[in-house]
C-alpha positions, 0 to 999 in steps of 0.5 A: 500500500501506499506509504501513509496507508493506514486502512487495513480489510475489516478480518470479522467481516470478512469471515463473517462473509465467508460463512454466510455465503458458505452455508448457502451455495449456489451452482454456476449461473444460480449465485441470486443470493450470493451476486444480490449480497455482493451487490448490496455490499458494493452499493453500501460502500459508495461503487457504481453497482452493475449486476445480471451480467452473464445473468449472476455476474455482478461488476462494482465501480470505483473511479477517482482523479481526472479521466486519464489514469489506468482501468484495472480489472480484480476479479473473483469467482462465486459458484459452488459445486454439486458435492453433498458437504461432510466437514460437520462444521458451524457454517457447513451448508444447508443446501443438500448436495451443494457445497463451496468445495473449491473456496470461491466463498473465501475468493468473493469474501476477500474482494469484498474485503478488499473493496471495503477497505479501498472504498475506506481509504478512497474517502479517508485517505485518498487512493494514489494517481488517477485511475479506475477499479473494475471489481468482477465478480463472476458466475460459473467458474466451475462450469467447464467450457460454458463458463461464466467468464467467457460467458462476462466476455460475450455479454460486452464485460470489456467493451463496458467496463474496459480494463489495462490489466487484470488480476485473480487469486485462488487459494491452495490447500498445502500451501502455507497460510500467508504465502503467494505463488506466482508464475509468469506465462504458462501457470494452468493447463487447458481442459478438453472433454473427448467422447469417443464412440467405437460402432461395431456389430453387436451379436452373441458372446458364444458367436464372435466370429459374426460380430464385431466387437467394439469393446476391442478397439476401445481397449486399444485405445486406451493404452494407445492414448498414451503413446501421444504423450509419450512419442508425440509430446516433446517430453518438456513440455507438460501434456495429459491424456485421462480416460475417466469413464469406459462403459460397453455392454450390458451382459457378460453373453452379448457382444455390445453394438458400441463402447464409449470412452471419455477422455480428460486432455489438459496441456500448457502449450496452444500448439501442443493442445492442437497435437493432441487433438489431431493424433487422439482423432488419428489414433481412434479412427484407425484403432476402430477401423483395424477392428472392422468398426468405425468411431464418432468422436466429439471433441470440445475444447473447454478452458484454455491455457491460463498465460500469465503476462510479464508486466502485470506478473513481475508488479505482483511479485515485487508488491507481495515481496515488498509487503511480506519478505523473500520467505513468504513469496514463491516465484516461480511456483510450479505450473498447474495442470488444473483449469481456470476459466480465467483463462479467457479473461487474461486472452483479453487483457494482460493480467497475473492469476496467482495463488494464495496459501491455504494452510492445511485445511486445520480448525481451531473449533475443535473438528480437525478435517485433516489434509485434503485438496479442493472439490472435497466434501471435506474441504472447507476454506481456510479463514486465516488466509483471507487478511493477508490475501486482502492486503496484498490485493490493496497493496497491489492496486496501490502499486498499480496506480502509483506508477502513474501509468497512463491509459492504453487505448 
């Protein structure tokens, strides 16, 4: 923050947030509650409130100075996920079969922490420079390729609220509490969903010499799959191929008419991103025709690879490092072969995503979960992370516009 600073995030509010929104999720697209508190929220604290964007998503404005300074772009996600919760805590959720297993509840909390306290020191301090903050609170992370941040982009989020640079966090289970990691380029994988249906001639088991099974290219394929990466893949460069469901048949005597495979395919380069998908088409139309059958395939591609930019990156290494010590600030962290739909933000404007230290997912109410990662029925957020998050999330926003960079167009 800036030298003469003195505002510091309100930690009961924000955990008192954090919980509330926790006991009552919502899936992607469905955040009513959670965007009206968000929106409430903002409107309270003196921004220019704009909400139904991409139906949930909900934008907050806050401008000062003359019309000249920077536009920067925060952003938090606010979905849930359909997992029944398990954690046995105060604040678990009271909806059946929905949870914020992935801590989008401590994202919007932090924002929302961050927000008050730069809307505290807008008016008691002043914030430095000139400029614009676009605080973006977005539906639908969870929701694979639909979702809800290029859902934002389609509804005109960039044209209306134009950004010179974005920034995101997520928060890491395993991670010390207080800690931030940062990597520039390449920090998360793409997402592709591949259904690969082998047709064949179905008939009797006792008979196979008048069908033809398709059961045996799907096989193949399988095994096969990891030759890509194993012989198409430069091996330094980090590429996934998981079959996550095989179903054929539906009795041990008959020979099915199709087997179905579905694949999970994740990778840190574009071009390796296109090998896969030619050589996995390749592969399983010539498995199905070396059996005497034929394979539909249906390929989406769902996020992209989530590329962190220099500029932004190294601004956000330097804040984090100024502010907590060398100790605290990993960088370069290791790339992530999980997505984020942030991702299609950061193809708009330059930005960094970066990760916040989620301890060991420990609680002092006396019900120790133990160690788990996200999309847990286990998983809780933890609430420790939330002050240093937020503070750094104003430090980085000082930062930015204390630079005097002057708008790009």
């Amino acid at each position: 923050m800036t030298a003469h600073s003195t505002i510091t995030p309100d930690i009961d509010q924000m955990q008192a947030c954090r919980r509330h929104i926790h006991q009552h999720p919502e899936l992607g697209f469905e955040e009513f509650a959670t965007s009206q508190l968000v929106a409430e929220r903002l409107e309270e604290w003196g921004y220019e409130v704009h909400t139904g964007i991409a139906t949930t998503g909900v934008v907050g404005v806050l401008r000062w100075g003359d019309n000249s300074g920077p536009r920067l772009g925060l952003r938090a996600d606010m979905d849930a996920l359909p997992i029944q919760e398990e954690t046995g805590l105060p604040w678990a959720s009271q909806v059946p079969g929905k949870m914020h297993a992935c801590g989008h509840d401590g994202h919007t909390a932090i924002l929302l922490g961050a927000a008050e306290a730069l809307a505290r020191q807008h008016r008691e301090q002043g914030l430095p420079g000139s400029g614009t903050l676009n605080l973006i609170f977005q539906p639908a992370e969870e929701l694979g390729g639909g979702g809800g941040a290029k859902c934002m982009i389609e509804d005109g989020l960039f044209e209306r609220f134009p950004c010179d640079a974005l920034f995101a966090l997520h928060n890491f289970p395993g991670k010390p509490v207080g800690h931030l990691c940062f990597r520039e380029g390449a920090f998360m994988a793409s997402s592709d969903t591949v259904t690969l249906t082998f047709i064949g001639k179905g008939g009797h088991g006792a008979l196979p010499q008048l069908a033809a099974d398709p059961t045996l290219p799907a096989a193949a394929t399988v095994l096969a799959l990891q030759s890509i990466v194993g012989r198409n893949v430069d091996p330094n460069l980090v590429s996934v191929i998981s079959v996550g469901r095989m179903q054929a048949g539906t009795s041990a005597n008959i020979i099915p008419n199709s087997a179905e495979l579905e694949l999970s395919v994740r990778t840190l380069d574009p071009e390796v991103r296109d090998t896969l998908e030619r050589r996995i088409h390749t592969l399983a139309e010539s498995q199905a025709e070396s059996f005497d059958c034929r394979c539909e395939i249906d390929y989406v591609r769902g996020y992209p690879v989530l590329i962190n930019a220099p500029a932004e990156t190294q601004l956000a290494i330097d804040t984090a490092r100024e502010m907590f010590g060398d100790e605290r600030v990993e960088a370069p962290t290791a790339p992530l072969t999980g997505s984020e739909d942030c991702a299609y933000f950061l193809e708009e404007v330059p930005g960094c995503y970066f990760i916040v230290g989620n301890g060991d997912n420990g609680h002092d109410e006396g019900l120790p979960l133990g160690p788990c990662s996200v999309h847990n029925p286990h998983y809780d957020f933890n609430d420790d992370c939330m002050g240093p998050a937020a503070t750094f999330v104003m430090g980085l926003v000082s930062r930015y516009f204390s630079q005097g960079t002057s708008r790009s167009e």
